[in-house]
N, C-alpha and C positions, 0 to 999 in steps of 0.2 A: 166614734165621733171624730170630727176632724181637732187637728190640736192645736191649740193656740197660738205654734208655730208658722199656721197658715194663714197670714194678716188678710186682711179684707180692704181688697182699695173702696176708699167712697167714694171714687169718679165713676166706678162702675158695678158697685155693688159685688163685684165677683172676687172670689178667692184666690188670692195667688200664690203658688206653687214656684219652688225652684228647681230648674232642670241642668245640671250638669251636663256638659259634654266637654269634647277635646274642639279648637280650634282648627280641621285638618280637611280637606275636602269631602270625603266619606262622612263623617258626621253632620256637618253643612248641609250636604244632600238631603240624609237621614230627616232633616228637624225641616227644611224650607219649607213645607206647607204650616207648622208650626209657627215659624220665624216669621214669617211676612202674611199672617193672619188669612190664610188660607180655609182655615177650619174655624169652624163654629163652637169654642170648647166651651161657651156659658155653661154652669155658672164658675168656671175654671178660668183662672188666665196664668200664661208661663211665662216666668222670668230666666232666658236661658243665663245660665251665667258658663263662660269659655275660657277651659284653665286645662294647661295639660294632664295627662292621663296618671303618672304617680301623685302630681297633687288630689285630682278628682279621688285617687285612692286611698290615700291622706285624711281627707276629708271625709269619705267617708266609714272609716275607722270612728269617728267621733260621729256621727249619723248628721251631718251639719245639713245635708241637701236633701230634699223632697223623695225628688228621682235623680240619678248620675249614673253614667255609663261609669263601669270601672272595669278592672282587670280580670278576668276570670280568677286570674291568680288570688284576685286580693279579694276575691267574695269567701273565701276560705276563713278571711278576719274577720267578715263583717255576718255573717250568719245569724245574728242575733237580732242585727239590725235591718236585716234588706233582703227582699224577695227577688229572686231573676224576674223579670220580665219574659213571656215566651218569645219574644219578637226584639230586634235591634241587634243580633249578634254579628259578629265580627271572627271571620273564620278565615284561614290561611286553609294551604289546599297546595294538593299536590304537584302543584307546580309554582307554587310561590307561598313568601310569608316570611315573617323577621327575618331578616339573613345578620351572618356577621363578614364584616370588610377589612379591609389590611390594603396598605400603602404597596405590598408586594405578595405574589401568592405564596400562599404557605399549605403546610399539611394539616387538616384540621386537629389533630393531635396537639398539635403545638399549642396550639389557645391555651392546655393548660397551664403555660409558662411564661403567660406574656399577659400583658395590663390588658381589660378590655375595657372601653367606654361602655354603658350602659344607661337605655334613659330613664330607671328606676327599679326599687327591689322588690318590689309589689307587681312590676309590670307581667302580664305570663310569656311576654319573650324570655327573659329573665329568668323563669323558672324551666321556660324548654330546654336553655341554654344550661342548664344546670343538668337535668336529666340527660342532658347529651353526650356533654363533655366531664362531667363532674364541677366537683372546687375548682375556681380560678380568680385570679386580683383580678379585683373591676372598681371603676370609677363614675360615682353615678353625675351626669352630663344631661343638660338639655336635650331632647327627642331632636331636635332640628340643629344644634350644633354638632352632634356625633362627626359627621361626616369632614368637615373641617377640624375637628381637634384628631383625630388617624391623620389626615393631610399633613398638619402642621407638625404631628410627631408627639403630640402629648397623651396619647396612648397610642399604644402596636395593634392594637383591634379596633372594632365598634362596633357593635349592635344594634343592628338599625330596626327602627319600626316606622308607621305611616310612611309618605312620599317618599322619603329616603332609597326606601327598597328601588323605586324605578330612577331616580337623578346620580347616583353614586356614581356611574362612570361618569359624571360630569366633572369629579374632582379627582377623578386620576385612579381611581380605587379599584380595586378587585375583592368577587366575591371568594370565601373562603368555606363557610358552614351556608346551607340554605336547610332552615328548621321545619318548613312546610313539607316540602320534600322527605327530610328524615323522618318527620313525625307519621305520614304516611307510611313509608316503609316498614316504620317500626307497629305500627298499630292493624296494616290488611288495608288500609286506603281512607281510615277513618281521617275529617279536617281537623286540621290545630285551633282549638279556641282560645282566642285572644280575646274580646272587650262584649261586656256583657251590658244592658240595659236593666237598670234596678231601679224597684219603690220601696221606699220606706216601708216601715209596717205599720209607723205611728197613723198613715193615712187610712188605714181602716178600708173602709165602705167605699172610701173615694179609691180603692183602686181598680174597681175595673174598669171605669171612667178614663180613667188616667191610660189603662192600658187600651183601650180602645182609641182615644183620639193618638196617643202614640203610634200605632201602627197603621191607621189613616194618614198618617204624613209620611211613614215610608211608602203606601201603597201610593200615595200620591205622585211623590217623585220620580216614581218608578213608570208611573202612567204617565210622567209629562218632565221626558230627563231632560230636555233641555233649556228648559227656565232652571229646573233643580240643577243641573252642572252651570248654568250662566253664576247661580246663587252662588253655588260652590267655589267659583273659583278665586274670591276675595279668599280665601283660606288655600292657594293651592300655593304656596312656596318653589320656583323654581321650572313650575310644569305649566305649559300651555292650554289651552283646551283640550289638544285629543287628549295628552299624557291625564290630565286630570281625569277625563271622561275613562281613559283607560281604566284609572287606579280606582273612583268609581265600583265601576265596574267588578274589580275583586275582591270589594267588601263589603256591597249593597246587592243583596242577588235575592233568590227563592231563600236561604237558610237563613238571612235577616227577617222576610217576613214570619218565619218560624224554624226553630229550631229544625223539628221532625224526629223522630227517632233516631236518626244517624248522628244527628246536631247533638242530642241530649247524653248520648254513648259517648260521643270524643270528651264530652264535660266529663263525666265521672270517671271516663278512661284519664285524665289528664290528672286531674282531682285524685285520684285513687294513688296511680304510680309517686307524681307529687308526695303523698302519706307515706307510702311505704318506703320511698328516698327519706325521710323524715324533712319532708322540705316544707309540709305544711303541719301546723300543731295537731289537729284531730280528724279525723274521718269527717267526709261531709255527706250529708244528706241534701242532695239535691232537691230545691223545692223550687218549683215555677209558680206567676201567679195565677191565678185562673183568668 
């Protein structure tokens, strides 16, 4: 049954539900049929609520949201509390995905000896980064400040995720590590799983509901991208409309509307290596919801 957590508006008699995401183009896209009442969710109504990706991880550590996108990484913590979603994933690929930058080019070696900016320790850039290079001093930074704090010199790195990856030569920066790429190399061509879609478990009965009209508003956007990128682009920091529609593009694709077996293999590939670096507490069992 549903739990007492999920208040009932009396203007509309419907349930309302809270949806985590991140503030970033790609997620915007993701929810706009959502967001501007596109879909029919009675007797459900979504309150998005839009707060960067270690917070959204933060948060859901304590099971505070509904549904919330969070880090692949950080569903490691929350396993008790939150089922994947099959749909809404966020995957880096062989030719793009978190990268780390530098005021000047360096040998990627060197990261281990110099400060990196990072936008959170929950994030799964974060733990690729880890897997890659090993220990290194980091300093955990806002996602969309990183690239100005390497400029100004208050870290010798950064690690960037969302828009970042495509705007960085705007501040002068060069790439040093690209974690998509690696990750490929290292796994036979399998994608880097970054930012996963989850429901609560306290929502019972109401999840396949829930999963359903969620992946009507990606399939949405997908069939009508350019109101969905107009939507997006109140969220696109820095990038105009193609750059957005670009970025878009390599985080909203066929493996958002489903993992697929390839999708499902890089999570417990990632999850697994993760364990045995001892970088996450226990083995995880991967469970999606139906």
């Amino acid at each position: 049954m549903p739990s007492p957590n999920q208040p009932i508006d009396p203007s509309t008699d419907q349930r309302v539900l809270t949806l985590g995401h991140s503030p970033d183009p790609d997620d915007a896209f993701m929810h706009w049929a959502l967001a501007t009442d596109q879909i029919d969710t009675s007797p459900l109504r979504y309150e998005h609520i839009l707060q960067d990706i270690q917070t959204l991880n933060e948060r859901a550590t304590r099971g505070e949201l509904d549904i919330t996108a969070i880090s692949v990484h950080a569903y490691a913590h929350v396993l008790d509390k939150y089922i994947i979603l099959p749909h809404g994933a966020s995957m880096g690929e062989a030719t793009y995905g978190p990268m780390v930058v530098a005021r000047e080019a360096m040998e990627p070696g060197r990261l281990r000896e110099v400060t990196i900016g990072i936008p959170g320790t929950m994030t799964s850039a974060y733990l690729a980064l880890r897997l890659a290079i090993g220990d290194f001093r980091h300093r955990v930074i806002a996602f969309d400040q990183i690239p100005a704090a390497v400029k100004r010199g208050d870290v010798d790195a950064g690690l960037l995720i969302h828009e970042g990856q495509l705007t960085y030569q705007n501040e002068g920066l060069v790439s040093v590590l690209e974690l998509g790429p690696w990750w490929s190399e290292q796994t036979g061509g399998l994608p880097l799983p970054l930012g996963a879609n989850t429901v609560h478990r306290r929502l019972g009965e109401l999840i396949p509901t829930v999963s359903r009209h969620l992946r009507t508003s990606i399939q949405m956007a997908l069939d009508n991208r350019q109101a969905a990128v107009a939507h997006a682009l109140q969220y696109a920091r820095d990038m105009g409309h193609d750059l957005a529609d670009e970025f878009v593009g390599m985080y909203v694709n066929r493996r958002t509307l489903d993992y697929g077996e390839e999708g499902r293999a890089a999570v417990r590939e990632f999850l697994d290596r993760a364990h045995r670096a001892g970088l996450i507490p226990a083995p995880v069992d991967l469970e999606f919801a139906g």
